[in-house]
Residue, then its C-alpha position, 0 to 999 in steps of 0.5 A: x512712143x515717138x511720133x511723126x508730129x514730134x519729128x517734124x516739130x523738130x525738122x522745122x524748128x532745125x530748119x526755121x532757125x538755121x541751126x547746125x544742131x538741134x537736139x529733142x529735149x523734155x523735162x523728168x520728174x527724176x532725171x537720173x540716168x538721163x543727160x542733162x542739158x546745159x543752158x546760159x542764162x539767157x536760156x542758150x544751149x551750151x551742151x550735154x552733160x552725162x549722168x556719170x560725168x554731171x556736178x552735184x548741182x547739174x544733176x539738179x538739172x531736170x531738163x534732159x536729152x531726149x536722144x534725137x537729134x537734127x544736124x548739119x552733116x557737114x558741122x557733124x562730121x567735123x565735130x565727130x572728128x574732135x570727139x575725145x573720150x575724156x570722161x568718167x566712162x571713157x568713151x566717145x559721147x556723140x552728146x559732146x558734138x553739142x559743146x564742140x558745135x557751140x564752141x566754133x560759134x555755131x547755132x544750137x538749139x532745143x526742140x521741148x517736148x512737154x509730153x515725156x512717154x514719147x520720149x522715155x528711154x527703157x532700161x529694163x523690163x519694168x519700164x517696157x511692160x509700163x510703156x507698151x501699157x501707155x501705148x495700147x491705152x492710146x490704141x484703145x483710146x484712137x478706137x474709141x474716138x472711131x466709134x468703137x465701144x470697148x468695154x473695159x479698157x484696162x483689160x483689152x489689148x489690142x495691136x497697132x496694125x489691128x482695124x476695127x470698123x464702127x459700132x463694133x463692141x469689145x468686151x473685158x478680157x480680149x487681145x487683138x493681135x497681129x493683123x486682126x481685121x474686125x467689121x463693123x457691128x460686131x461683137x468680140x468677146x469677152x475673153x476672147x484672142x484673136x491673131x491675124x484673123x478676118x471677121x466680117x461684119x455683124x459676127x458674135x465672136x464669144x470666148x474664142x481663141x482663134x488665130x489665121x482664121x476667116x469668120x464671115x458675115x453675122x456668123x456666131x462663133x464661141x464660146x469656148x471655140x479654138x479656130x486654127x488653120x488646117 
């Protein structure tokens, strides 16, 4: 769920405070799987450390690596030529440029995003069901705040490139998929799909599947209606 606000907050701290690196970092609840970030303690980064190769007292560690990072090219290059795959895994870490950059005295730094699900890593099919959930609430949620009244938020599902104009009405049970257009002033659903269709403004669109599909201005269609090409 990373946004363009979260990169550029990371571009200008990169630039503003003359870095060669500088990596994206937020604080987990449970950090297990995650990298952990090292600090002196006059709070300076000092690396990463990977779960398999973490002490006991690192894995204690909740601030972790977010997996973004801002670099120097020129510092990078060098340190990717030093990389060695002394580790638990053995394998090459592009996390181990961090300590290699900081041990030719070089600045590196941390960008803290207090907001974890633009950041959260998916391992399995668990945490992708729960991140593309947290993506649609904040869909649902940017429709509302244009004037959009849905019903039941928990039962809607709506897609990132579908438009909705003002003082339409959503009802429970509906999915607005691909590139669906909705005017203003209508009505769609409930239990209603709909997939890259055009609706104009004014329609009723009740317990309609529809896909591909044109519905004109103040038309009422549904329910129980299947719209498809041809």
């Amino acid at each position: 769920l990373l946004d363009t606000d979260t990169l550029g907050d990371l571009i200008t701290a990169h630039n503003s405070e003359s870095a060669v690196a500088t990596v994206l970092t937020t604080t987990l609840v449970d950090p297990t799987g995650y990298g952990r970030i090292l600090r002196t303690q006059a709070g300076e980064v000092l690396g990463i450390v990977e779960q398999a190769d973490a002490s006991e007292s690192q894995k204690a560690i909740t601030e972790v690596n977010a997996g973004v990072y801002a670099f120097d090219i020129d510092a990078l290059r060098s340190a990717l030529s030093r990389l060695r795959a002394d580790n638990a895994q053995q394998e090459l870490y592009l996390t181990d440029v961090i300590s290699i950059m900081r041990s030719d005295g070089r600045a590196v730094r941390a960008q803290h995003v207090m907001d974890t699900t633009l950041v959260t890593g998916v391992n399995d099919r668990v945490q992708l069901a729960g991140l593309a959930a947290e993506l649609n609430r904040r869909i649902v949620a940017g429709h509302q705040r244009a004037g959009v009244t849905i019903i039941d938020p928990a039962s809607t599902w709506i897609d990132v490139d579908v438009t909705i104009d003002r003082d339409t009405v959503v009802r429970p049970g509906t999915q607005l998929l691909g590139t669906t257009t909705i005017g203003g002033g209508c009505e769609i659903g409930p239990d209603t799909t709909l997939t890259d269709v055009t609706v104009g403004d004014g329609a009723q669109v009740i317990r309609t599947h529809g896909s591909s599909s044109r519905i004109g201005d103040d038309a009422v269609v549904g329910p129980f209606t299947y719209l498809r090409p041809g």
